[in-house]
Backbone as CSV, one residue per row, in Angstrom:
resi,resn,N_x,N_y,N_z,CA_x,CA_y,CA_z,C_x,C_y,C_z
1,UNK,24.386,4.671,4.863,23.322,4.308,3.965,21.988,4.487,4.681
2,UNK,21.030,5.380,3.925,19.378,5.523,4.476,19.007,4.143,3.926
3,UNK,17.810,3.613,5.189,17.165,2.635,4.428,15.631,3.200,4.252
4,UNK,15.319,2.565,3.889,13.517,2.801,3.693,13.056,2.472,4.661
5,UNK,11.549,3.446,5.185,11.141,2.398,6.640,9.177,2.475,5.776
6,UNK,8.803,0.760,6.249,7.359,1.295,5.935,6.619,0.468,7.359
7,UNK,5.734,1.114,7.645,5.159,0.924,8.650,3.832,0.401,8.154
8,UNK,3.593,-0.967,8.746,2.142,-2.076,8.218,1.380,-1.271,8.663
9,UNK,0.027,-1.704,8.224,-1.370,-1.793,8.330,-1.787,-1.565,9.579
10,UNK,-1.451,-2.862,10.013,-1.427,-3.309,11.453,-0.456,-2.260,12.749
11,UNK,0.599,-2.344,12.535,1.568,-1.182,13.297,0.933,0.199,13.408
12,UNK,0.462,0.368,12.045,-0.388,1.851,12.109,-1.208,1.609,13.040
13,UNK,-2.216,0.950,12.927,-3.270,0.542,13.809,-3.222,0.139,15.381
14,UNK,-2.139,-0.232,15.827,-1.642,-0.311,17.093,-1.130,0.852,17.759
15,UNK,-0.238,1.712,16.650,-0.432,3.641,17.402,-1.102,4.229,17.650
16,UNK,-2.047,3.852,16.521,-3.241,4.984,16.716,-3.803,5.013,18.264
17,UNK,-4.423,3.134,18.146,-4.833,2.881,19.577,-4.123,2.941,20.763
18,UNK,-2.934,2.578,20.694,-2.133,3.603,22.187,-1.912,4.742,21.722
19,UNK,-1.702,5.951,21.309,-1.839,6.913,21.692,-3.400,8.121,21.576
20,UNK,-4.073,6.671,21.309,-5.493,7.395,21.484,-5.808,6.893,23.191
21,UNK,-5.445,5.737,23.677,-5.484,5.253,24.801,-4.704,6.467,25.927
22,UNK,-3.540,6.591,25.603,-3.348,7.891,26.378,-3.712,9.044,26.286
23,UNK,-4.736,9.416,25.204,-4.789,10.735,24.965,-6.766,10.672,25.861
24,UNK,-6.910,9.444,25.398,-8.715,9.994,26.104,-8.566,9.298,26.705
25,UNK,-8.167,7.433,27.243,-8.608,6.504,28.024,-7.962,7.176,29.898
26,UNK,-6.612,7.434,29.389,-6.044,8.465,30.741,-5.953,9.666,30.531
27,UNK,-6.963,10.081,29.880,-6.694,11.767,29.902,-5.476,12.490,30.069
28,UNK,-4.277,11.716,28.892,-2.649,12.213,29.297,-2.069,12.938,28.120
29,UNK,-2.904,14.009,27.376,-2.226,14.610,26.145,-0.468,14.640,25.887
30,UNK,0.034,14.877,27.446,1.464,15.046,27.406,1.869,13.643,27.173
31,UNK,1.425,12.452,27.606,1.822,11.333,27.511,1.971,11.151,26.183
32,UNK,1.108,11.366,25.667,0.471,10.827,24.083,1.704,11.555,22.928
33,UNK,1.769,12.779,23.286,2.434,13.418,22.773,3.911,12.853,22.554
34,UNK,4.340,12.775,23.874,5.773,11.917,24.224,5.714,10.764,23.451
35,UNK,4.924,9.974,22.972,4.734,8.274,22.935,5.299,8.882,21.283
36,UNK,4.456,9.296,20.725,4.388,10.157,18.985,6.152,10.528,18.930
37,UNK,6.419,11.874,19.417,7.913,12.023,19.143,8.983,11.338,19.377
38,UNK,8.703,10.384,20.748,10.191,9.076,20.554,10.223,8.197,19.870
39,UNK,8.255,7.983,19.129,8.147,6.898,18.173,8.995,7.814,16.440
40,UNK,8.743,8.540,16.272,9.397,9.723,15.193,11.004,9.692,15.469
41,UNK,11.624,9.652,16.725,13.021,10.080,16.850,13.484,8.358,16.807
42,UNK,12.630,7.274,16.894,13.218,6.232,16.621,13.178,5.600,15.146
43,UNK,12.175,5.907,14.821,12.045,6.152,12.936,13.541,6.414,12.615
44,UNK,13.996,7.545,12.804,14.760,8.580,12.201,15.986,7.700,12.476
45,UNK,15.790,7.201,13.683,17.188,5.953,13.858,17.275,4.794,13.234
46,UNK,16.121,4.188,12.795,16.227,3.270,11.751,16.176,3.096,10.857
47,UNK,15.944,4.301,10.328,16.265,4.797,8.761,18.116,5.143,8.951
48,UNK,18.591,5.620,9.821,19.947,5.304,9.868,21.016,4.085,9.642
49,UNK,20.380,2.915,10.854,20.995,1.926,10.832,20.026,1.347,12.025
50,UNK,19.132,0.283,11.638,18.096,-0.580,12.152,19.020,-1.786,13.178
51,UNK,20.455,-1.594,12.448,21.352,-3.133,13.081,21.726,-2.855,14.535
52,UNK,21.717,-1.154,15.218,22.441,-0.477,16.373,21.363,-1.290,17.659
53,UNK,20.084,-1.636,16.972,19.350,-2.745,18.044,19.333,-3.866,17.900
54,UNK,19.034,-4.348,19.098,18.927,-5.882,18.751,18.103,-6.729,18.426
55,UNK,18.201,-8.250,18.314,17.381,-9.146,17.993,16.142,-9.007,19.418
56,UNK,14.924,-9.402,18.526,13.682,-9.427,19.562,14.450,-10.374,20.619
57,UNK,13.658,-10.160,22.119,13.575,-10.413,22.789,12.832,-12.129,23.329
58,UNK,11.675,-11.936,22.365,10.665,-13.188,22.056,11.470,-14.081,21.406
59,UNK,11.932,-15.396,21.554,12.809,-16.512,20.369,12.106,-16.915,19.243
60,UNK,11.020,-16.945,19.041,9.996,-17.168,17.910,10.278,-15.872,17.065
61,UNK,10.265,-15.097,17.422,10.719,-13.751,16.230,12.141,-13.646,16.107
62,UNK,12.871,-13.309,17.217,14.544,-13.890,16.507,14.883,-14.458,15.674
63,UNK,14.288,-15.718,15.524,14.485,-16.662,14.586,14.040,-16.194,13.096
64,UNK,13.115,-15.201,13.472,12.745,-14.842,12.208,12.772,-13.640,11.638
65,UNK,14.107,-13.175,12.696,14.889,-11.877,12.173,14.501,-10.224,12.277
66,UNK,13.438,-10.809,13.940,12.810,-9.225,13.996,13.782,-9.186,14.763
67,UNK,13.640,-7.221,15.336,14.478,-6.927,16.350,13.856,-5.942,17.112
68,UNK,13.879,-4.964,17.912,13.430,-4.439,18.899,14.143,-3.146,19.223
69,UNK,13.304,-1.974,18.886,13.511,-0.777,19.738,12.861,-0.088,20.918
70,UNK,13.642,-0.104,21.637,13.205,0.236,23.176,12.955,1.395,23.326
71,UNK,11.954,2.415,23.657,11.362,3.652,23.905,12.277,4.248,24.907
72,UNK,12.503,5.421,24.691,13.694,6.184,26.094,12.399,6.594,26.862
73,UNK,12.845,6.327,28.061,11.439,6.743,29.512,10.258,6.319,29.414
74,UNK,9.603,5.252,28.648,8.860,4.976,28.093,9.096,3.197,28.207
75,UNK,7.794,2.817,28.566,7.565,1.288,28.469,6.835,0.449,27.281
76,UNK,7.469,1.062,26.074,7.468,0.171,25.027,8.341,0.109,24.181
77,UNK,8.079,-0.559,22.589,8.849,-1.127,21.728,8.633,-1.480,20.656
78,UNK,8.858,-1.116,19.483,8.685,-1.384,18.177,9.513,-2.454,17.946
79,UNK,8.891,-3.256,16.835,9.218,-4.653,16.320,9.426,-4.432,15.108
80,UNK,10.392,-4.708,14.622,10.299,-4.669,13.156,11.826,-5.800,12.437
81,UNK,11.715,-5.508,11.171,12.710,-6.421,10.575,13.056,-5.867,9.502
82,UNK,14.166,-6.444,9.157,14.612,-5.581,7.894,14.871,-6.843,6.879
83,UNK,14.427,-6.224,5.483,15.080,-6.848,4.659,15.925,-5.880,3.366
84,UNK,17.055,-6.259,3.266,18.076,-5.367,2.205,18.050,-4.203,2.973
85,UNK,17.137,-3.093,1.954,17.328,-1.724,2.432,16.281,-1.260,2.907
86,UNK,15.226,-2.116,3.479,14.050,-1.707,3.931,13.657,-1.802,5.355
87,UNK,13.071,-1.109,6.725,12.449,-1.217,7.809,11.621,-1.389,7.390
88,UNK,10.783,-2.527,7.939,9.561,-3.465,7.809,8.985,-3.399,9.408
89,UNK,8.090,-2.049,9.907,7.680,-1.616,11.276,6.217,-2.724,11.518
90,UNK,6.463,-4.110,12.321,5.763,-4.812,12.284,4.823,-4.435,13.665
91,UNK,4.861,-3.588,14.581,3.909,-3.312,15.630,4.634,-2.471,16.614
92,UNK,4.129,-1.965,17.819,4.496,-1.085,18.503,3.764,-1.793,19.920
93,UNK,4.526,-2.161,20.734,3.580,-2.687,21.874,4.649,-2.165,23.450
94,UNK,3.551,-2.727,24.211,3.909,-2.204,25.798,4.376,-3.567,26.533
95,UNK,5.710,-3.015,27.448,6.683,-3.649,27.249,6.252,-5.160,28.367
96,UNK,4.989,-4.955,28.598,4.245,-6.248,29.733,3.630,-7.011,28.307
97,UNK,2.962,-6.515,27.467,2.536,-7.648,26.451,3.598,-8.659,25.829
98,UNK,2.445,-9.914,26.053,3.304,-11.290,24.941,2.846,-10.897,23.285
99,UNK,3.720,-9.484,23.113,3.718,-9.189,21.827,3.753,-10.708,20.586
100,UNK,4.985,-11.370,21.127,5.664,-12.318,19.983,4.266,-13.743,19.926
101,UNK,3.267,-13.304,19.916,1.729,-13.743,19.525,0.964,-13.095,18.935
102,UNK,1.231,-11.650,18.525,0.860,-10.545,17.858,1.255,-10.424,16.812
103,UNK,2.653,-10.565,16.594,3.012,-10.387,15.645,2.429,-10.836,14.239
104,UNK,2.668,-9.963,13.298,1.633,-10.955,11.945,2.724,-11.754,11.983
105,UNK,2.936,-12.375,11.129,3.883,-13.588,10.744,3.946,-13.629,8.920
Protein backbone atom coordinates (compact mmCIF):
# COMPACT_ATOMS: atom_id res chain seq x y z
CA UNK A 1 0.00 0.00 0.00
CA UNK A 2 1.33 3.76 -1.17
CA UNK A 3 0.62 6.20 1.44
CA UNK A 4 0.41 9.88 0.86
CA UNK A 5 3.33 11.99 2.09
CA UNK A 6 2.75 15.90 2.72
CA UNK A 7 5.45 17.86 3.85
CA UNK A 8 4.44 21.14 6.40
CA UNK A 9 5.04 24.59 6.00
CA UNK A 10 7.51 24.47 8.44
CA UNK A 11 9.57 21.15 7.18
CA UNK A 12 9.64 22.95 3.83
CA UNK A 13 11.16 25.76 5.48
CA UNK A 14 13.79 23.90 7.43
CA UNK A 15 15.20 22.35 3.86
CA UNK A 16 15.31 25.09 2.23
CA UNK A 17 17.51 26.57 5.07
CA UNK A 18 19.89 23.59 5.37
CA UNK A 19 20.44 23.07 2.10
CA UNK A 20 20.82 26.67 1.40
CA UNK A 21 23.26 26.52 4.50
CA UNK A 22 25.33 24.04 2.62
CA UNK A 23 25.08 25.36 -0.59
CA UNK A 24 26.37 29.21 0.29
CA UNK A 25 27.05 29.21 4.22
CA UNK A 26 29.93 26.25 3.37
CA UNK A 27 30.27 26.70 -0.05
CA UNK A 28 29.37 22.71 -0.48
CA UNK A 29 27.12 22.39 -3.74
CA UNK A 30 28.02 18.57 -3.57
CA UNK A 31 26.89 18.52 -0.01
CA UNK A 32 23.66 20.22 -0.71
CA UNK A 33 23.03 18.18 -3.49
CA UNK A 34 23.52 14.86 -1.44
CA UNK A 35 21.27 16.31 1.53
CA UNK A 36 18.20 16.87 -1.55
CA UNK A 37 18.53 13.21 -3.09
CA UNK A 38 18.65 11.06 0.26
CA UNK A 39 15.96 13.49 1.44
CA UNK A 40 13.91 12.30 -2.13
CA UNK A 41 15.16 8.52 -1.76
CA UNK A 42 13.70 8.66 1.81
CA UNK A 43 10.34 10.18 0.63
CA UNK A 44 10.10 7.36 -1.77
CA UNK A 45 10.55 5.01 1.37
CA UNK A 46 7.82 6.39 3.17
CA UNK A 47 5.49 6.51 0.76
CA UNK A 48 6.26 2.71 0.82
CA UNK A 49 5.97 1.86 4.37
CA UNK A 50 6.76 4.81 7.03
CA UNK A 51 6.44 1.71 9.90
CA UNK A 52 10.26 0.10 8.51
CA UNK A 53 11.47 3.19 11.05
CA UNK A 54 11.18 3.80 14.22
CA UNK A 55 9.61 5.68 16.98
CA UNK A 56 11.43 9.23 17.58
CA UNK A 57 14.17 9.11 19.56
CA UNK A 58 12.93 12.29 21.80
CA UNK A 59 10.04 10.60 24.49
CA UNK A 60 7.84 13.68 24.18
CA UNK A 61 7.27 12.84 20.44
CA UNK A 62 7.04 9.03 20.84
CA UNK A 63 4.35 9.50 22.83
CA UNK A 64 2.90 11.30 20.26
CA UNK A 65 3.56 8.93 17.55
CA UNK A 66 6.36 10.60 15.54
CA UNK A 67 9.11 8.53 14.21
CA UNK A 68 12.42 9.12 12.64
CA UNK A 69 14.37 8.66 9.46
CA UNK A 70 17.96 8.55 9.61
CA UNK A 71 19.95 10.03 6.53
CA UNK A 72 22.54 7.30 4.96
CA UNK A 73 26.20 9.17 5.44
CA UNK A 74 24.60 12.01 6.52
CA UNK A 75 23.93 13.56 10.06
CA UNK A 76 20.35 14.08 9.99
CA UNK A 77 16.67 13.13 10.21
CA UNK A 78 13.27 13.65 9.29
CA UNK A 79 10.42 13.56 11.80
CA UNK A 80 7.31 12.79 10.84
CA UNK A 81 4.04 10.79 11.77
CA UNK A 82 1.57 9.09 10.20
CA UNK A 83 -1.93 9.04 10.37
CA UNK A 84 -4.12 6.17 8.31
CA UNK A 85 -2.66 6.59 4.91
CA UNK A 86 -0.87 9.70 5.23
CA UNK A 87 3.13 10.88 5.95
CA UNK A 88 2.75 13.93 7.93
CA UNK A 89 6.82 15.32 7.22
CA UNK A 90 6.97 17.39 10.48
CA UNK A 91 10.81 18.79 10.06
CA UNK A 92 14.16 17.75 8.92
CA UNK A 93 16.93 18.47 11.48
CA UNK A 94 20.73 17.73 12.32
CA UNK A 95 21.32 14.96 14.29
CA UNK A 96 23.11 17.36 17.43
CA UNK A 97 19.78 19.48 17.61
CA UNK A 98 17.11 19.17 20.59
CA UNK A 99 14.80 18.88 17.61
CA UNK A 100 11.84 17.38 20.06
CA UNK A 101 11.42 21.44 21.07
CA UNK A 102 10.97 22.20 17.47
CA UNK A 103 8.68 20.26 16.70
CA UNK A 104 5.18 22.03 15.97
CA UNK A 105 2.95 20.13 18.17
Amino acid sequence: MAYNLIVTERADELIENLAGYLMEKLRNPDAALHFLDELDSLYDRLEMNPFQYSESRDPYLARRGYREAVFQGMSYRVVFRVEEHTVYIAGVYHNLENYGKKVEK
